[in-house]
C-alpha positions in Angstrom: 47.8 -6.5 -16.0 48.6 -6.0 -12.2 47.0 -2.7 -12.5 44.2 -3.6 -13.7 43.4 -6.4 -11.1 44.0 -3.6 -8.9 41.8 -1.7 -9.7 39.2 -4.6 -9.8 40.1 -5.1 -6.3 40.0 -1.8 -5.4 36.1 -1.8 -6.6 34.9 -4.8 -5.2 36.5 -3.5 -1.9 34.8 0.2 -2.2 31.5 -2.1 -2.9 32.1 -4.3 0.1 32.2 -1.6 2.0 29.2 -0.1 1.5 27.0 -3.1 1.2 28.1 -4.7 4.4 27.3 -2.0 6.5 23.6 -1.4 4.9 23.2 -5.2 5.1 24.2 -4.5 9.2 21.8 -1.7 9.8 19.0 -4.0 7.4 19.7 -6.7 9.4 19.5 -5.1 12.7 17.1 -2.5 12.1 14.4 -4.5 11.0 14.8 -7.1 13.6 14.3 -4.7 16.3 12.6 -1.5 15.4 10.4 -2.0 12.5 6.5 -2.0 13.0 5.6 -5.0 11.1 1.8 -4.4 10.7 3.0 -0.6 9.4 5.3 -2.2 6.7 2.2 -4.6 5.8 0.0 -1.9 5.2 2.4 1.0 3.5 2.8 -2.1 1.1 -0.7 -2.8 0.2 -0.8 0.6 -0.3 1.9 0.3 -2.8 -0.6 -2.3 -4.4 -3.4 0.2 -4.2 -1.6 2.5 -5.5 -0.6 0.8 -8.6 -4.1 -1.1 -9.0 -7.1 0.1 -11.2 -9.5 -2.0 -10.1 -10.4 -4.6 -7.8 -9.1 -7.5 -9.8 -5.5 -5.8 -10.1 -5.2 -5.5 -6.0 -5.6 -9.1 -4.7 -2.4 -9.4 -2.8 -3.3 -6.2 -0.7 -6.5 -8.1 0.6 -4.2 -10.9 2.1 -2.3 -7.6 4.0 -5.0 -6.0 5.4 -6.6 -9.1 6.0 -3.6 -10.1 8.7 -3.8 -6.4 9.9 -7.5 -6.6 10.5 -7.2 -9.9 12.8 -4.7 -8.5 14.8 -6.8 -5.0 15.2 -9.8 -6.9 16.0 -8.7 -9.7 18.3 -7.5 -7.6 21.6 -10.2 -6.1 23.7 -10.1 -2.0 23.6 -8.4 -1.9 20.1 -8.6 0.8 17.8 -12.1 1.1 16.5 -11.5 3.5 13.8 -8.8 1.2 12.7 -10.6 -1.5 12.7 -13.4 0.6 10.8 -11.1 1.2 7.9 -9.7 -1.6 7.1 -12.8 -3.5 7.8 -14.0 -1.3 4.6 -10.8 -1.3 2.7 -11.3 -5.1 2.9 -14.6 -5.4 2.2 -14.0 -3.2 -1.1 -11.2 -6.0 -2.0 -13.6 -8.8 -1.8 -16.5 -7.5 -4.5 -16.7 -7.1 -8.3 -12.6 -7.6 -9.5 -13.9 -4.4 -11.6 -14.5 -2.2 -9.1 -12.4 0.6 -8.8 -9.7 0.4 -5.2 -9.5 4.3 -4.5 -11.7 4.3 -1.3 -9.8 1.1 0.3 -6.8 3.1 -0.9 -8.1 6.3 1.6 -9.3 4.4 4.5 -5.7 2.5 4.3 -4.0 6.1 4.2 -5.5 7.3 7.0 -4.6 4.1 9.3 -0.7 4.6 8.0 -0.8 8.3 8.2 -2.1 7.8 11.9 0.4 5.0 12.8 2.8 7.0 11.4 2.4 10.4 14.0 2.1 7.7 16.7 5.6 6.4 15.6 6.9 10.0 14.9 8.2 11.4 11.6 12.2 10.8 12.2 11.6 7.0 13.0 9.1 6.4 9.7 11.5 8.6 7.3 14.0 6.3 8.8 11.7 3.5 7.9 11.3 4.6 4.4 15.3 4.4 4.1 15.2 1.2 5.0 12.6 0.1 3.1 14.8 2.0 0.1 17.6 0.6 1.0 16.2 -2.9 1.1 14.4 -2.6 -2.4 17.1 -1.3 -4.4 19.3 -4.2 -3.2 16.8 -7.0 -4.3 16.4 -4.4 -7.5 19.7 -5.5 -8.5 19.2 -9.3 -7.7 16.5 -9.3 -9.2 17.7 -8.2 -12.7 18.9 -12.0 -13.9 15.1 -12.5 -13.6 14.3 -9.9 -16.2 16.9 -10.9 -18.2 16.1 -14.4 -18.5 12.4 -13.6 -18.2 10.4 -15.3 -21.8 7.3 -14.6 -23.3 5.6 -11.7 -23.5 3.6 -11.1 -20.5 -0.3 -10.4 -20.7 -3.1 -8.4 -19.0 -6.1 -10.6 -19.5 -7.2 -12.8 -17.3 -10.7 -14.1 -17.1 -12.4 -11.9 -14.8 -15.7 -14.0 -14.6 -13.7 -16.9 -12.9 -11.9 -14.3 -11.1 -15.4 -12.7 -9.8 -16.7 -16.2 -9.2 -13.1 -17.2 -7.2 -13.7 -14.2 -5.3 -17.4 -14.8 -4.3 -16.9 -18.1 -3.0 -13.9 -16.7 -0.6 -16.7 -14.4 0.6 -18.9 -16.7 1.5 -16.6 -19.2 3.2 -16.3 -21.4 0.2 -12.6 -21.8 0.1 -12.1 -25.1 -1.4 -14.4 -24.2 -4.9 -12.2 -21.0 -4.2 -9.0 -22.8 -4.6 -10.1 -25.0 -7.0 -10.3 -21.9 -9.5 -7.1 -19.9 -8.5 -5.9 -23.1 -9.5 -7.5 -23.2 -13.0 -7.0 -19.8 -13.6 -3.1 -20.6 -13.1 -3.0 -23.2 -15.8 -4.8 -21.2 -18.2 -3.1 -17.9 -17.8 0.8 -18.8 -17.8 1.4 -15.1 -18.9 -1.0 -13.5 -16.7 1.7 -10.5 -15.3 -0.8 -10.8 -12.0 0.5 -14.5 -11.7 2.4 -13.6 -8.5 -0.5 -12.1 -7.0 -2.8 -15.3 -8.2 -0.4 -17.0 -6.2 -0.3 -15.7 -3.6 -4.3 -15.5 -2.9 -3.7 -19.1 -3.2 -1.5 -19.6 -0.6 -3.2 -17.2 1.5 -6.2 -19.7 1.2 -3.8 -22.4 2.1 -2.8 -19.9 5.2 -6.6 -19.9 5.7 -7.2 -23.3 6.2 -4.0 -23.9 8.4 -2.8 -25.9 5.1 0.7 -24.4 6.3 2.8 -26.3 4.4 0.8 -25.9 1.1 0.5 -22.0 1.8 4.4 -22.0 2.5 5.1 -23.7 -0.9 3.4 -21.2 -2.1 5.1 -18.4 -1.0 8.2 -19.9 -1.6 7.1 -20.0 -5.5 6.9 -16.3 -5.4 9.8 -15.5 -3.5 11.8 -17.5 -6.2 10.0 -16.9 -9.5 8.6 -13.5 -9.2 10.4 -10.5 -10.4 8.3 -8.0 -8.4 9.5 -6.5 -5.4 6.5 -6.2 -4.1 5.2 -9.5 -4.6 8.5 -11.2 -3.1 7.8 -8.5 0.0 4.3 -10.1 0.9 5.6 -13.4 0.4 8.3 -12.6 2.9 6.1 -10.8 5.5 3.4 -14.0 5.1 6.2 -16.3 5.4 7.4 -14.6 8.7 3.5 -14.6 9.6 3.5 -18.6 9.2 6.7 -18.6 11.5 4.8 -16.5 14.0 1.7 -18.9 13.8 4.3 -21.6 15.4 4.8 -19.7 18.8 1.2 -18.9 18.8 0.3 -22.8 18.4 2.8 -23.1 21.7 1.2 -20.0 23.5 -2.5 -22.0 22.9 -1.2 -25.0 24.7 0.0 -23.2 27.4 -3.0 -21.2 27.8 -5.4 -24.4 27.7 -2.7 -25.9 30.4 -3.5 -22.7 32.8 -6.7 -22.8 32.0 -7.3 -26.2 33.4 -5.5 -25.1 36.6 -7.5 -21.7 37.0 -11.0 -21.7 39.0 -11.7 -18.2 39.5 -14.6 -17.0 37.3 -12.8 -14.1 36.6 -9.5 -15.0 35.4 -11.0 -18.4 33.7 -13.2 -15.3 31.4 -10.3 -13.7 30.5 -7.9 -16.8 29.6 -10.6 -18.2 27.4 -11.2 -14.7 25.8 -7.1 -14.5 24.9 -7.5 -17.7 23.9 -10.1 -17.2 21.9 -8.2 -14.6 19.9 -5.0 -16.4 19.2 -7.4 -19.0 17.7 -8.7 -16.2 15.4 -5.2 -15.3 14.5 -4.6 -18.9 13.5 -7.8 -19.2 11.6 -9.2 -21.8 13.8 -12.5 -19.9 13.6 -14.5 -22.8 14.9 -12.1 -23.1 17.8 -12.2 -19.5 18.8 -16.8 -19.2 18.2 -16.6 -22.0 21.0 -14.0 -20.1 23.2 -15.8 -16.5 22.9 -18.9 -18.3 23.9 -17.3 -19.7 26.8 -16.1 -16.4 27.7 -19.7 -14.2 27.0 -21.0 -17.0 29.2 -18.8 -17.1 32.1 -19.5 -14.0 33.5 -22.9 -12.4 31.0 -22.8 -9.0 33.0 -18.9 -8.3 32.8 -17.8 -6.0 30.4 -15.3 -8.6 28.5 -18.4 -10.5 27.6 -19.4 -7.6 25.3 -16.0 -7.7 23.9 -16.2 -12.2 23.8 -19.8 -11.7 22.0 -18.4 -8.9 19.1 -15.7 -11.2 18.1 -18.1 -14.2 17.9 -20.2 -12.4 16.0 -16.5 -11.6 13.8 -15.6 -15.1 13.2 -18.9 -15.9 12.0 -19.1 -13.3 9.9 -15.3 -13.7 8.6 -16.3 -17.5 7.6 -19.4 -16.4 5.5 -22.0 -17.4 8.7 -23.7 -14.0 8.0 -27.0 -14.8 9.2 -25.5 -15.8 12.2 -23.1 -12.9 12.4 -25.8 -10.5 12.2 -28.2 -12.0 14.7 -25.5 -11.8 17.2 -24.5 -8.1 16.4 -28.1 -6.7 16.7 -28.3 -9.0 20.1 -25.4 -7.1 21.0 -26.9 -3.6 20.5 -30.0 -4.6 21.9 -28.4 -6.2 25.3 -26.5 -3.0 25.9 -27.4 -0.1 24.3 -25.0 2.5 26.0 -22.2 0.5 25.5 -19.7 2.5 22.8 -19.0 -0.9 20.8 -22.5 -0.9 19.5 -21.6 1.9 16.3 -18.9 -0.8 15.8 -21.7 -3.7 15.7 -23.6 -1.5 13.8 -20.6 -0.9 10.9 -20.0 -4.9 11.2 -23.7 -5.2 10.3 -23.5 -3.0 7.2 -20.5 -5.6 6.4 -22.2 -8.0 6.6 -24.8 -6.7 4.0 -22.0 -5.6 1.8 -21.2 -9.0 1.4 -24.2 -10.3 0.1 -24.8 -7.1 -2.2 -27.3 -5.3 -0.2 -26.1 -2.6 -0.6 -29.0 0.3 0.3 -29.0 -2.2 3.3 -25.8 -1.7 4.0 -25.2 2.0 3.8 -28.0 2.2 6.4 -26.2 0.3 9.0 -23.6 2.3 8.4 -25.8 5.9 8.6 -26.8 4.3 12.4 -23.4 3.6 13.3 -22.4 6.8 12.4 -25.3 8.9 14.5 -24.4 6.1 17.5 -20.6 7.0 17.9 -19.6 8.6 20.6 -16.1 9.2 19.2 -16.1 11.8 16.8 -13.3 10.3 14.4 -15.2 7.2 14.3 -18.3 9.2 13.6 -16.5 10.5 10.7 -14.9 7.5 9.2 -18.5 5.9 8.9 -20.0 9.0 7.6 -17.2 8.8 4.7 -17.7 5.3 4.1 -21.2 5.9 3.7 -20.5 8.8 1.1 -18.4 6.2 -0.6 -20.5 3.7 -1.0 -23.5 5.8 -2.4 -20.4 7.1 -4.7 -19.1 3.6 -6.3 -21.7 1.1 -5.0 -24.9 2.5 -5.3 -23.8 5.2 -8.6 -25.1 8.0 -6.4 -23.0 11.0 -6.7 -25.5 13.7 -5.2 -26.1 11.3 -2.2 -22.6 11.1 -2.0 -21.8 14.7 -2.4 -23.8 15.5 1.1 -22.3 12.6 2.9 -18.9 14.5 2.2 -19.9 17.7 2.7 -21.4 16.3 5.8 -18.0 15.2 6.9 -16.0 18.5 6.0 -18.2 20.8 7.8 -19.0 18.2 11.0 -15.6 16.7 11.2 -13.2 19.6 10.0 -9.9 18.3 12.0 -10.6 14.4 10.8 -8.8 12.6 9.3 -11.2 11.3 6.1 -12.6 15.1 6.2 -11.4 15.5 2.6 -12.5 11.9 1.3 -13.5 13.0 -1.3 -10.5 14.9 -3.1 -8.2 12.0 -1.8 -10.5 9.1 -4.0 -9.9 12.1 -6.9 -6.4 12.4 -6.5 -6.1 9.1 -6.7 -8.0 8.2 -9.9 -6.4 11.0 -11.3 -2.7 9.6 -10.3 -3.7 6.7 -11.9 -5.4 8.2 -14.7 -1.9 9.7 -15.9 -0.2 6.2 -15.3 -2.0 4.7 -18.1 -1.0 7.6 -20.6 2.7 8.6 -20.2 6.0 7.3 -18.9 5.6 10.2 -15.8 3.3 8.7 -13.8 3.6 9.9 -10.3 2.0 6.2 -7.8 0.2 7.4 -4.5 0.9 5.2 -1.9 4.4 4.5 -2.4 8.1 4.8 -0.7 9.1 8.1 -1.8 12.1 6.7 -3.4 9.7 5.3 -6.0 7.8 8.8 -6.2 11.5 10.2 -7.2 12.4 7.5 -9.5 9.1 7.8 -11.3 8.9 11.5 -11.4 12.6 12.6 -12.8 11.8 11.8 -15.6 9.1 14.1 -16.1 11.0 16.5 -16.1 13.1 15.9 -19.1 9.6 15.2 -21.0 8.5 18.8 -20.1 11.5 20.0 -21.1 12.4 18.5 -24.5 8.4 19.2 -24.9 8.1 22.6 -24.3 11.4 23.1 -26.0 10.4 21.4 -29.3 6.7 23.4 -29.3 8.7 27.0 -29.1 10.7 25.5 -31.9 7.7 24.8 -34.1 6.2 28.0 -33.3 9.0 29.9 -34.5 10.2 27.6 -37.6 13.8 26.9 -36.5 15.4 23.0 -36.1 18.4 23.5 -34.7 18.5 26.1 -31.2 21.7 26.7 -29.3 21.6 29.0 -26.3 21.5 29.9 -23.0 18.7 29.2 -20.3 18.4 30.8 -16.9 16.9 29.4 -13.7 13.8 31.7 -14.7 13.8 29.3 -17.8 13.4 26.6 -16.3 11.4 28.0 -13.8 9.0 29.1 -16.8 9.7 25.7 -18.7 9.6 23.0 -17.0 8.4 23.6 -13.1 5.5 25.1 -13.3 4.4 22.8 -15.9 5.3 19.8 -13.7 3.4 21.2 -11.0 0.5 21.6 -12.7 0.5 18.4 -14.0 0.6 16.5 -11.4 -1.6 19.4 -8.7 -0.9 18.9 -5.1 2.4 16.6 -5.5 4.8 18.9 -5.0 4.9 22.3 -3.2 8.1 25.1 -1.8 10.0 24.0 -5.3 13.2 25.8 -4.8 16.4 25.0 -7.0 19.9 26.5 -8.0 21.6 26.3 -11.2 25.5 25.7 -10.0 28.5 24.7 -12.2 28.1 21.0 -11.5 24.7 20.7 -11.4 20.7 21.1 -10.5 20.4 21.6 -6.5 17.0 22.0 -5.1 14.4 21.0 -2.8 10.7 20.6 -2.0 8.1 19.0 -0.4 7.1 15.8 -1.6 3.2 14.2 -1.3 3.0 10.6 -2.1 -0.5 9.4 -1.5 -1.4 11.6 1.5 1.7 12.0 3.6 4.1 14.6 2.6 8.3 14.1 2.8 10.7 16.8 2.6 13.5 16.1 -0.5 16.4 17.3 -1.5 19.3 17.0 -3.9 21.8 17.4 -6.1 21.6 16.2 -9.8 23.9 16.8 -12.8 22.0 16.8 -16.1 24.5 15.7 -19.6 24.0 15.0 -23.1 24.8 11.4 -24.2 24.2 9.9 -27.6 21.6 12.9 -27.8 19.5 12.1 -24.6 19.8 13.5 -20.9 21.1 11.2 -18.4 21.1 11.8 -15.0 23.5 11.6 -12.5 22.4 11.8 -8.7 25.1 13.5 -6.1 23.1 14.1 -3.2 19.9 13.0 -2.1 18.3 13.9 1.6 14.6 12.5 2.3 13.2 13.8 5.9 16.9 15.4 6.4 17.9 11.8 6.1 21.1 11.4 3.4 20.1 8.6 1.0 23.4 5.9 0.8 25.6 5.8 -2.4 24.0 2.7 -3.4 20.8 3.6 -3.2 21.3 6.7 -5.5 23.4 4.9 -7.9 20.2 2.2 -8.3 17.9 5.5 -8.8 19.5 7.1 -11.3 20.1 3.7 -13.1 16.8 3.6 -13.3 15.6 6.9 -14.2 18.4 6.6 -17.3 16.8 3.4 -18.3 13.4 5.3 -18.4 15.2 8.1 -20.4 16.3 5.4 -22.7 13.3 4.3 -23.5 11.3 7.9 -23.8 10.8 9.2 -27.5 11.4 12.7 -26.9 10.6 15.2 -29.6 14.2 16.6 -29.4 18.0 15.7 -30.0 19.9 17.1 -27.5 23.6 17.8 -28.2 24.7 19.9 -25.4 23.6 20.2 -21.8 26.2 21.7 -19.9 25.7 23.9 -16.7 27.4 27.0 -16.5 27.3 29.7 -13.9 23.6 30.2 -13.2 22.7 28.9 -16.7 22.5 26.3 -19.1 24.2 25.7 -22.5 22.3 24.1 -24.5 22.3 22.8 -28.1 19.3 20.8 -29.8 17.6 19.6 -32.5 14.1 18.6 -33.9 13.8 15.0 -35.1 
């Protein structure tokens, strides 16, 4: 009896002590180093990633949609930033059928650049973390599945969703509300409830309903058994906290400004204020404050900058009329200045909205030939190419628009739109067929937990087909690393092209030990490990020793919550064979099966 308490002890004390010191580093690490705006945006590509259409991704809009009003609101941003996402969320609010894979590339290259800024050591480092903190809520999470009833659906009514969706566009956000609403009572077992929610709180958000909106985040984080979902609650609940100190920096701001006389300084203040307002959703409030600014000094170069976000707002609350009057003054007033290919690509936004879509792919042809920066010259010249691919069903317009790209823009970093929109539709192509589905766009952690177990299929696959071909049921022998080579990597490989390259492993006496490099969506991650491979109850479970992502070790309880869940995906895979005997010896394999 003592012993065994002991021994209880002794594992809640082994436990204890690796949780508390990833809880430390968590709590430290993400107070002080992580990029917020990054996370944001590596998780609506997680959303992208997973999404088949439009109607699947709604809680990446409310992501990119924070991103974007941050990018936009300080003069001398990012332009080909702002130029993605603008796109990316201007693909999330059309038809909930149209496919995501463009938004998914324009997001890509806006992480992959944020990511060289931040160097590769800190974002591997990120990606631990991020690891680290989803296995964690993995495990708390699994009451939630347990208890979970009913069997969830797929349908929704994507009419009411369309129509939900149209009325946001046009700055109709109470109808809009109104039907998230009615669409929640009539789809209980909707699995995209979470993300039904929290469009609807988002709206809240939108119409500085903060309380409403943090009820509804709240919901999620409490309900939902999706990591993902309960992430974007959390990062728009820290959003409504950081809307507090911007309510206090606006009443300072208005205080200074009633102290300040100089023309200058009074442009300026009323600009910044201007874009906290925007970042508050007090649209109405910033319109007034931009105008102030434009007009305090016409011939400074911030009025430029006061007039393009005007024109924003108005455009952002459905005012497209407006918006676009105001962007082609813009142009006109100042024709040299190197915002106008921006005004231009806002214009073709503008007509994107409303479904002109010819319209719009012209706007963004002249933004493209009025860039002076060659990146941003490229991004439009892509988008355009996009647009004549999904919106307008063009495919040889489209086919020149990329080749247009490749042989003008060689070193940017949408040169190869084209294969990246076909990699992803293929990724997702192979999600809706079979249990190895490889997701672009997420942590790397999930890349290795979803692709494992591919390679038992191909194994007990291959396996059972040289079986069949030579009439025997039952097989015990030896297979060499060239085996498997021949087996199971090649065949990986060339099922899932481009994902993984310099496959190296070792066959040792307790175990697999390899490495490679890693490409999930389009960034690429060095990976290596250690795996041993046994027979149990006639399937292959998995048991991970050592794992290194970026030359980064991976913690003991982050590999024991993989391999947990690669076994329960083993569990759950009808492979052809029954294996008896998987045991590593030497440079080999032992191996004993049978055909079902």
């Amino acid at each position: 009896m003592e012993r065994r308490v002991w021994r209880r002890l002794r594992f809640y004390i082994q436990t204890a002590s690796i949780l508390v010191p990833l809880a430390v580093f968590l709590v430290v690490y993400n107070r002080v180093v992580v990029d917020v705006n990054l996370q944001n945006l590596k998780l609506s590509l997680r959303i992208l990633g997973r999404a088949d259409a439009v109607g699947k991704a709604e809680a990446a809009m409310t992501l990119i949609d924070q991103n974007l009003l941050y990018s936009v609101g300080p003069a001398g941003g990012d332009a080909s930033e702002v130029a993605a996402l603008q796109y990316a969320k201007g693909v999330l609010n059309s038809d909930p059928r149209r496919m995501v894979e463009d938004a998914q590339t324009m997001v890509s290259t806006v992480v992959a650049k944020r990511i060289e800024e931040r160097g590769g050591f800190v974002d591997t480092l990120d990606d631990l973390n991020e690891g680290v903190r989803e296995a964690i809520q993995r495990v708390l999470l699994v009451p939630r599945f347990v208890l979970q009833t009913g069997k969830l659906s797929d349908q929704v009514d994507v009419e009411l969703l369309s129509q939900a969706v149209r009325y946001e566009r046009l700055g109709e956000l109470l109808r809009a509300e109104r039907i998230y609403h009615k669409l929640l009572d009539q789809h209980k077992n909707y699995r995209g409830r979470g993300d039904l929610k929290l469009r609807l709180g988002y709206l809240y958000h939108r119409q500085r309903s903060f309380t409403s909106a943090e009820k509804i985040y709240r919901e999620v984080l409490k309900e939902s058994p999706d990591p993902v979902e309960m992430g974007i609650a959390r990062q728009l609940l820290a959003r409504l906290k950081k809307a507090q100190r911007e309510s206090e920096e606006i009443k300072a701001l208005e205080k200074k400004l009633n102290q300040t006389v100089v023309p200058e300084q009074r442009q300026q203040l009323v600009f910044d204020l201007g874009v906290l307002q925007m970042q508050l959703f007090d649209f109405d409030g910033a319109v007034r404050s931009f105008k102030l600014s434009a007009d305090a000094q016409p011939a400074a170069p911030l009025a430029a900058h006061a007039q393009f976000r005007r024109a924003w707002c108005l455009k952002y609350t459905g005012q497209y009329d407006d918006s676009v009057v105001l962007f082609e003054e813009l142009t006109r007033l100042a024709p040299g200045l190197s915002m106008n290919a921006a005004a231009q690509a806002q214009i073709a936004d503008a007509y994107r909205s409303t479904g002109r879509y010819e319209a719009a792919a012209e706007a963004l042809e002249s933004a493209a030939s009025q860039a002076q920066d060659q990146a941003l010259a490229a991004m439009f010249t892509a988008q355009v190419g996009s647009m004549h691919l999904i919106d307008l069903n063009d495919p040889e317009k489209a086919e020149a628009y990329f080749r247009r790209v490749e042989q003008s823009f060689p070193a940017s970093s949408v040169s190869s739109v084209k294969q990246s929109i076909q990699q992803f539709q293929a990724e997702k192509a192979l999600t809706r067929v079979k249990t190895e589905r490889l997701e672009a766009g997420v942590p790397v952690f999930g890349w290795i937990e979803k692709s494992m177990p591919a390679f038992v299929e191909v194994f007990a696959s291959r396996l059972a087909g040289y079986m069949k071909g030579v009439g025997e049921t039952e097989v015990r022998r030896k297979l060499t690393e060239k085996d498997f080579k021949e087996l199971v990597v090649r065949r990986v490989q060339e099922k899932f092209p481009g994902q993984m390259t310099d496959v190296v492993f070792d066959i040792e006496p307790d175990g697999f030990k390899g490495s490679m490099s890693v490409r999930v969506g389009m960034m690429w991650f060095p990976v290596a490990g250690k795996a041993k491979l046994t027979a149990v109850d006639g399937r292959l479970h998995v048991e991970v020793s050592e794992l290194t992502v970026g030359h980064i070790p991976a913690p003991e309880a982050l590999r024991t919550i993989l391999e947990t869940g690669v076994n329960e995906t083993l569990d759950q895979t009808d492979l052809p064979l029954r294996i008896e005997q998987f045991e590593t010896i030497g440079d080999g394999v032992n191996v004993h099966v049978k055909l079902k």
